[in-house]
C-alpha positions in Angstrom: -72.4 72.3 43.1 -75.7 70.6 43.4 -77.5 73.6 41.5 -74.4 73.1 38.7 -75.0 69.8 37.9 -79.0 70.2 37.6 -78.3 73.1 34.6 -75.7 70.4 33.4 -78.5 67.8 32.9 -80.8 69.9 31.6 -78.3 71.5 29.3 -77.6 67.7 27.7 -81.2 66.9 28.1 -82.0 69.6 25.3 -79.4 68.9 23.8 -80.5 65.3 22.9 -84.0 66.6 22.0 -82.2 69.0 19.2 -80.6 65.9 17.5 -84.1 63.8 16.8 -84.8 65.2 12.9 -88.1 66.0 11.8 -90.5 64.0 10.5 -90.4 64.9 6.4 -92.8 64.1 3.6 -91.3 61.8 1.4 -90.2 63.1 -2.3 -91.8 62.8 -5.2 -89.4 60.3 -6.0 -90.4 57.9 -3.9 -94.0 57.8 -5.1 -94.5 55.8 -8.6 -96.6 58.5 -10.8 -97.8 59.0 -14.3 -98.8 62.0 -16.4 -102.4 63.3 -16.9 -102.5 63.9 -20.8 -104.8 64.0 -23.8 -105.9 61.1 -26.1 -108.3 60.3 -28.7 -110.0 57.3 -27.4 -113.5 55.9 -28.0 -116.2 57.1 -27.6 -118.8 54.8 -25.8 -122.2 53.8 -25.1 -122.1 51.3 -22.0 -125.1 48.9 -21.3 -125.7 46.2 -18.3 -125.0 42.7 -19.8 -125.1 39.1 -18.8 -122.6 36.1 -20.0 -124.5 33.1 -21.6 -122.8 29.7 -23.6 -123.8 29.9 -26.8 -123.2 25.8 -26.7 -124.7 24.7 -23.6 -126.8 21.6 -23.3 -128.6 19.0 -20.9 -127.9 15.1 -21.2 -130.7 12.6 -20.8 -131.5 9.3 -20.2 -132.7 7.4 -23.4 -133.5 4.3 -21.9 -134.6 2.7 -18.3 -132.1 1.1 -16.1 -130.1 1.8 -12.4 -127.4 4.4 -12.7 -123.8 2.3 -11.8 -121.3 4.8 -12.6 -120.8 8.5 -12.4 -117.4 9.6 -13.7 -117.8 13.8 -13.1 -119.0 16.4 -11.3 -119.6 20.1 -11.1 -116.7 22.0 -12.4 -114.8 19.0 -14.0 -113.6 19.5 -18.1 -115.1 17.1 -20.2 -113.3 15.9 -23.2 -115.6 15.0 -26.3 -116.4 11.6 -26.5 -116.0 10.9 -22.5 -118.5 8.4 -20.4 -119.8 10.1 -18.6 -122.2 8.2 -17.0 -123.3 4.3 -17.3 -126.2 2.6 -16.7 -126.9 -1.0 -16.1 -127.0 -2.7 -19.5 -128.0 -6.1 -18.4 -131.4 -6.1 -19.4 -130.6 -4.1 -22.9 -127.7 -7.0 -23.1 -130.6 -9.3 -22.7 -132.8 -8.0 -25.4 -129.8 -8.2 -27.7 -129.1 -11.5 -27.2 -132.4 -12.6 -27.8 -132.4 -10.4 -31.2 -129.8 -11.9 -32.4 -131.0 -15.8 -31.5 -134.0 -14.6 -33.8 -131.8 -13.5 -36.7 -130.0 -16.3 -36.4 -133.2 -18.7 -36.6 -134.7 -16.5 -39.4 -131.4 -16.7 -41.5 -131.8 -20.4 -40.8 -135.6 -20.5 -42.7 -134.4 -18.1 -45.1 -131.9 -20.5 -46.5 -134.4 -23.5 -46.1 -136.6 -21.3 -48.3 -134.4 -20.4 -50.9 -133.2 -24.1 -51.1 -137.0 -25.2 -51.6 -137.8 -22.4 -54.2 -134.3 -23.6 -56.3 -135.8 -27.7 -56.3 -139.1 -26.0 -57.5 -137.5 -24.3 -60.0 -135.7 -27.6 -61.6 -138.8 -30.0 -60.8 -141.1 -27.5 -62.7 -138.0 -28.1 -65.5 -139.0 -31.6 -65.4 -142.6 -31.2 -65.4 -142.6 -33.0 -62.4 -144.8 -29.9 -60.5 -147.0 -27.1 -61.3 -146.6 -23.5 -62.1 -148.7 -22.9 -58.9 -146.4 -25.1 -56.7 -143.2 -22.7 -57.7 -145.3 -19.5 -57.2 -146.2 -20.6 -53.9 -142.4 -22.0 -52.8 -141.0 -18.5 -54.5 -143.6 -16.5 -52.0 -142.2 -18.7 -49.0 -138.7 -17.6 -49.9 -140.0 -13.9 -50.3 -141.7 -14.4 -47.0 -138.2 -16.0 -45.3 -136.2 -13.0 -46.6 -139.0 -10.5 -45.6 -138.9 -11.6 -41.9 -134.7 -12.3 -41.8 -134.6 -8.3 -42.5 -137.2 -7.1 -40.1 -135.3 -9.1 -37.8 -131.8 -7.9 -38.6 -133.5 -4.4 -38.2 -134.7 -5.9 -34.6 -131.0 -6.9 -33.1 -129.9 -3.1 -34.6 -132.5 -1.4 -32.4 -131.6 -3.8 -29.9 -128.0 -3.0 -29.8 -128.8 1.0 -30.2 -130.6 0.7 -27.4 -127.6 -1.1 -25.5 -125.2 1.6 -26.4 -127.4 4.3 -24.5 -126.2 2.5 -21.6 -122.7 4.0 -21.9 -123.3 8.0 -22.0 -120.5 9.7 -23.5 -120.1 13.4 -23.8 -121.0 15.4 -27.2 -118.6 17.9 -26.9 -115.4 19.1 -24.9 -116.5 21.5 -21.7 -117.4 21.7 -18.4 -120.0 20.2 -16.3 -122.4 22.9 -14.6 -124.7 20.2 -12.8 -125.0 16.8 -11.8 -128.5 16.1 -11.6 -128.7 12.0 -10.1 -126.8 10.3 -7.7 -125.1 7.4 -7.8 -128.1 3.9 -7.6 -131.2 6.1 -8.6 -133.1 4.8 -11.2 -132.6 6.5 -15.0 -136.0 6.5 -17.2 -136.3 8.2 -20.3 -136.0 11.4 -20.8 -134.4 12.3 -17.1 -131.9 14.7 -17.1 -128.6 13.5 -15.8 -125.8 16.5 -16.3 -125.8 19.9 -17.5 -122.7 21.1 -19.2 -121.3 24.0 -21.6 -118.5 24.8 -24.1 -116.5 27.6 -22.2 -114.6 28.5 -25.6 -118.3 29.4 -26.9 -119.1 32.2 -24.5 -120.9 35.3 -25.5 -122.9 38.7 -23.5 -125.8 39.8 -24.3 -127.4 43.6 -23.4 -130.3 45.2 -24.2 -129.5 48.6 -25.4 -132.4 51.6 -26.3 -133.0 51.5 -30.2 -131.9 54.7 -30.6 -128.4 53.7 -30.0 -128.7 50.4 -32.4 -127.9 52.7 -35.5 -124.5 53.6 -34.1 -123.9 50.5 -32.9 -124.2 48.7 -35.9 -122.6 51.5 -37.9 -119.0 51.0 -35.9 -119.1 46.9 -35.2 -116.8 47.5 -32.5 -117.5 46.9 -28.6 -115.4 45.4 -25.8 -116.7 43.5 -22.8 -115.7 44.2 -19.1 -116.3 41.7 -16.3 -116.2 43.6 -12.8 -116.1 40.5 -10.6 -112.3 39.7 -12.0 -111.6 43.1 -13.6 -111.0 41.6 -17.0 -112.0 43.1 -20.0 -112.1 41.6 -23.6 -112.4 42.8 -27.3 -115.7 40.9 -29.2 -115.2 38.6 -32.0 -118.6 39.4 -32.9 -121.3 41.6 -32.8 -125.0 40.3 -33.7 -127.8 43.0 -33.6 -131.0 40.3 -33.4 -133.7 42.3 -36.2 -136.5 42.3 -33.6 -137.1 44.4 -30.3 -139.2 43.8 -27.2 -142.3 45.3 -27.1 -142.8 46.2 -23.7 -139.1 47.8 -23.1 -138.6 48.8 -26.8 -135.2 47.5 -26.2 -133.1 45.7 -28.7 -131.0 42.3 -28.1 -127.1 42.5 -29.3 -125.0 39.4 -28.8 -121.3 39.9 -28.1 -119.2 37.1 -29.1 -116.1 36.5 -26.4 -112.2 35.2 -27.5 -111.9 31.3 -26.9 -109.4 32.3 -24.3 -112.0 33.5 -22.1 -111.0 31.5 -18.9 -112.1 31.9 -15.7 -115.9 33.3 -17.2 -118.8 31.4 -16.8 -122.9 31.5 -17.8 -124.5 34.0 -15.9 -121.7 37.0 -14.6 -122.8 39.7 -14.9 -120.6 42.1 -17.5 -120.4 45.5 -19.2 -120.6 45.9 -22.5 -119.0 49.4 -24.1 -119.9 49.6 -27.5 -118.1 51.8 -29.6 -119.9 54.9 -31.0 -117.3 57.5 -32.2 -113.9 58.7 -31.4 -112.8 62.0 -29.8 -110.0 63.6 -27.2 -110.1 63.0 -23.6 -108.5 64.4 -20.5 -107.7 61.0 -18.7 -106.0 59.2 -15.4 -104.8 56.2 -15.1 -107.5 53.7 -13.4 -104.9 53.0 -10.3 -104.3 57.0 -9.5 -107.9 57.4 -9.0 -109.0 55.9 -5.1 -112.6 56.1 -3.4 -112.8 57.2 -0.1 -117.0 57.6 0.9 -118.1 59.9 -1.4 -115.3 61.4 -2.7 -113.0 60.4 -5.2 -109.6 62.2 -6.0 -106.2 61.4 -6.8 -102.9 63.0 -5.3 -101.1 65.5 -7.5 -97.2 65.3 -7.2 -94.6 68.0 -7.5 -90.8 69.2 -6.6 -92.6 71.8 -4.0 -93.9 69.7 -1.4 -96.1 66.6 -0.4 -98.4 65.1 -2.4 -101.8 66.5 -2.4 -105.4 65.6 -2.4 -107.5 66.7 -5.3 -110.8 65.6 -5.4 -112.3 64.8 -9.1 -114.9 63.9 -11.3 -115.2 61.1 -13.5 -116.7 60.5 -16.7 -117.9 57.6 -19.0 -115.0 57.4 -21.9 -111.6 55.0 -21.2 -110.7 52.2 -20.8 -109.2 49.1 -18.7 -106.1 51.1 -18.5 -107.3 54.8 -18.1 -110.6 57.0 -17.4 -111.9 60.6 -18.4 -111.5 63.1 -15.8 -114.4 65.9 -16.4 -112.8 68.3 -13.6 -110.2 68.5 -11.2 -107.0 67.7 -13.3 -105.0 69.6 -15.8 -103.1 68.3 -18.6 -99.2 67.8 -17.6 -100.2 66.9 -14.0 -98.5 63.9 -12.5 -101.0 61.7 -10.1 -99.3 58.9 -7.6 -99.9 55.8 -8.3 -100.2 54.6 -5.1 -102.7 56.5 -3.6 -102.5 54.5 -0.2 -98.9 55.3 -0.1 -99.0 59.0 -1.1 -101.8 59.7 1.1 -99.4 58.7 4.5 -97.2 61.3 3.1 -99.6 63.7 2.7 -100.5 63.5 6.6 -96.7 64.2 7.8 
């Protein structure tokens, strides 16, 4: 009996072993792909590049006095026409004050003059002066009126120089640096902020002048930014007629959309410029993984698991797809979830 129930339990034991299923790779269904296929796309010449505002600008004090109020900082969006910053205007208050107390007293003589010169005028009528006496009250009123405008012009400079108290901003962007602090003392010609337009962004690359020909020939280029993995189309291209002398490069300015948020002076970009069109074997960008030195893709099909091809890249595409130079065929489908096909690859 004893010996019975042992081949009983083992009996059940492998039983329960012969239920579990295998482990199966998962269907090609299950994996998101996309076809490897033929296009005519551009063909490009690709140069290192560097963002820059095109409107970008340093404000400065104009005249001496404490700093009392700072209204931004680094990173904040200035509307045109914004303070800023402010300065104590008390002493430029006081200057005004004291222009105008002249204008006022020189108005006052003016009037006395031209009062004097109009009794000259009728007592020279009456033969009761001399020609000399009305040429010499007529020069006094000259004299009155002379010194009532330099005066005026005085309390005008005055009150200019009051309104560079009260720094306002000379166009809509964002502040890049704050260059005081709150209480120092402005003088000037000291720098107090730094800001730029971010709607007036542009790159510019140095490319080899034998590529300036074509570049100018097609006008077209588009801009990518690795760090955020944006690319733009250029507004503008600007070949500038002159070339280094040392690098026998040649400048090109690429003018970004208005919408370029997010971008600021001094990224680093790519710019492609456009230098012919021709067909291209290519994979989308997400199919294509790096893994050391290798990069491949996973080919799926109805016979089995996905698998590993490794590839080679070239130059042409763009934010959407790359040329593949070996490794694929036309037709071929690639995951698009590398990650994800490559844990069924290892079932």
């Amino acid at each position: 009996m004893r010996h019975a129930a042992l081949a009983l339990l083992s009996a059940l034991a492998l039983a329960g072993c012969g239920d579990a299923p295998p482990p199966r790779a998962p269907a090609a269904a299950e994996f998101k792909t996309a076809a490897v296929e033929i296009r005519e796309v551009d063909l490009t010449y690709s140069a290192e590049a560097v963002i820059e505002a095109v409107r970008q600008s340093t404000v400065s004090s104009q005249i001496s006095g404490r700093i009392v109020e700072l209204r931004f900082d680094v990173g904040d969006y200035v509307k045109k026409g914004e303070v800023i910053v402010r300065i104590d205007e008390r002493a430029a208050g006081q200057a005004v004050a004291a222009s105008e107390a002249q204008v006022r007293e020189a108005d006052a003589a003016a009037r006395n003059a031209r009062a004097q010169f109009e009794r000259s005028r009728q007592l020279l009528a009456q033969k009761f002066i001399s020609q000399a006496a009305l040429e010499k009250a007529e020069a006094d009123y000259k004299q009155a009126q002379a010194r009532l405008s330099a005066m005026l012009a005085g309390a005008g400079q005055a009150a200019t120089e009051r309104s560079f108290a009260t720094i306002v901003a000379p166009y809509s962007g964002v502040v890049a640096a704050r260059l005081v602090e709150l209480g120092e003392m402005a003088v000037p010609g000291k720098p107090l902020m730094t800001g730029f337009d971010p709607s007036t962004l542009r790159a510019v690359a140095n490319v080899p002048q034998a590529q300036v020909e074509a570049i100018q020939a097609s006008g077209r280029a588009r801009i990518e930014v690795p760090a955020t993995g944006r690319w733009f189309d250029v507004r503008q291209l600007t070949v500038v007629p002159s070339a280094d002398p040392r690098t026998h490069t040649t400048q090109v300015r690429l003018e970004l959309p208005e919408d370029a948020r997010g971008i600021y002076p001094g990224v680093f970009a790519r710019a492609h410029f456009a230098i012919g069109r021709a067909p291209r074997l290519l994979v989308p960008r997400e199919a294509v993984f790096q893994r050391s030195e290798v990069t491949g893709a996973y080919v799926i099909d109805e016979k089995g698991p996905p698998r590993l091809r490794q590839i080679r890249l070239g130059s042409a595409g763009d934010e959407r797809a790359v040329e593949v130079l070996a490794g694929l065929k036309p037709g071929e489908r690639v995951a698009l979830e590398p990650i994800k096909a490559g844990m069924g690859a290892g079932r």
